[in-house]
C-alpha positions in Angstrom: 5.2 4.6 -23.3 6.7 4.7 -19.8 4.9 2.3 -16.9 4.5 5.6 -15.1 2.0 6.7 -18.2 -0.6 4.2 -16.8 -0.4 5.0 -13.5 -3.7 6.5 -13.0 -3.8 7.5 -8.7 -1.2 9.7 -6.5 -1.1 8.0 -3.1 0.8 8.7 0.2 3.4 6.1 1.6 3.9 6.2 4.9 5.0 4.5 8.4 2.6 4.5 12.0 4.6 4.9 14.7 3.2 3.8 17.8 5.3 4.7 20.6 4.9 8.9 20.4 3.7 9.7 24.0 0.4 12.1 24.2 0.2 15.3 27.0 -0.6 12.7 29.3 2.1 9.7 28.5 -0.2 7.8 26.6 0.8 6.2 23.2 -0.8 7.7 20.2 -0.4 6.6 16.4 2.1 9.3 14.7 2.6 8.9 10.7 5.6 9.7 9.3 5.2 10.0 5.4 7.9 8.5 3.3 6.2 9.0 -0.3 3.3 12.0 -0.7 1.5 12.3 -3.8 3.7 8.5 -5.1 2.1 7.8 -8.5 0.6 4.4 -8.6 -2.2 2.1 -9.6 -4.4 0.3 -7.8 -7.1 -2.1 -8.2 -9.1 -5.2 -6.4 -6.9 -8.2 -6.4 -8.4 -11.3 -8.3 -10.1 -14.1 -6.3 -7.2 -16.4 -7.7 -4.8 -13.7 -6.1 -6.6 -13.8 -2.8 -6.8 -17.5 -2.5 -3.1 -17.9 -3.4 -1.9 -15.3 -0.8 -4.4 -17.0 1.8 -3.1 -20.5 1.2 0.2 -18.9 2.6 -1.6 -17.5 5.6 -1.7 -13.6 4.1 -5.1 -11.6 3.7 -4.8 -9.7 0.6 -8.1 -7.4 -1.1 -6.1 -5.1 -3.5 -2.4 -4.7 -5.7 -1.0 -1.8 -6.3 1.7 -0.9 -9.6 4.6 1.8 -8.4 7.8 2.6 -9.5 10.6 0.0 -9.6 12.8 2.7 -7.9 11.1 1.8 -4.3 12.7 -1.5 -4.0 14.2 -1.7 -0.7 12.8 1.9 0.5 9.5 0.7 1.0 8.7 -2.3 3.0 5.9 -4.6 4.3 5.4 -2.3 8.2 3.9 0.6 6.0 0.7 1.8 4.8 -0.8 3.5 1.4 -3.5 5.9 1.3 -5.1 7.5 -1.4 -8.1 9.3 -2.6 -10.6 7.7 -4.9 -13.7 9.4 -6.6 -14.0 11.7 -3.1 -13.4 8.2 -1.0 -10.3 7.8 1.0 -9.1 4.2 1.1 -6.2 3.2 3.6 -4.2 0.0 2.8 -1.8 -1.9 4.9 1.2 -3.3 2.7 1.4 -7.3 2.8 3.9 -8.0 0.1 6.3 -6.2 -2.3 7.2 -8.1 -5.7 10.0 -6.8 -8.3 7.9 -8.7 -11.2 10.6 -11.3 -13.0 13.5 -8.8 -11.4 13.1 -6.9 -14.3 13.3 -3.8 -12.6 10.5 -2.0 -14.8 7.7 -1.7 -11.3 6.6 -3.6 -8.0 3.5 -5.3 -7.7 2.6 -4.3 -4.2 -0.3 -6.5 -2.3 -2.8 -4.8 0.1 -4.8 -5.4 2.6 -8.0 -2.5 2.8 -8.3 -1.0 6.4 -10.2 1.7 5.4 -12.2 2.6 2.6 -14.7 1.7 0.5 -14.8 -2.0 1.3 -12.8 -2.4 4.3 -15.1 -4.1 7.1 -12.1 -2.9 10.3 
């Protein structure tokens, strides 16, 4: 069974940029997606997991399992969304692991903007 088998969520990939210019010069957030529909697995990080990432100064509230093949294409100044049970959760990529360079997936940790149990 391939990794991708387990992979149980689509979710979009993607890059705010902040200096598009509205009608009247004002900057307004612009998305650019890199991924749509990027299968992938996410769940709430472990307490252990959050204390570890906050001892090195980095909120973290969920991981996320993709494919190995976005090594170096996606990268800590994007964003993930995806759809849950009808509830749209937005994440804000913290870090980006290639677990044991083994080149089999990334272990991708999250930080919750918008969703369920985001509080921003």
């Amino acid at each position: 069974m391939a990794i991708e088998d387990l992979f149980n969520r689509k979710c979009d990939i993607y890059r705010v940029d902040r200096s598009a210019r509205d009608a009247v010069g004002g900057t307004v957030p612009k998305e650019t997606i890199i991924f749509n529909a990027e299968p992938c697995c996410i769940s709430q990080a472990t307490l252990n997991e959050q204390a570890m990432h906050g001892s090195k100064g980095i909120e973290v509230t969920h991981k996320m399992f993709v494919r190995a093949a976005l090594e170096g294409v996606i990268d800590e100044t994007m964003r993930v969304r995806s759809t849950h049970n009808g509830v749209v959760q937005e994440f804000e990529i913290q870090t980006i692991k290639n677990p044991q360079y083994r080149d089999h997936h990334l272990l991708v940790m999250l930080l919750e903007t918008k969703g369920s149990g985001a509080e921003r």
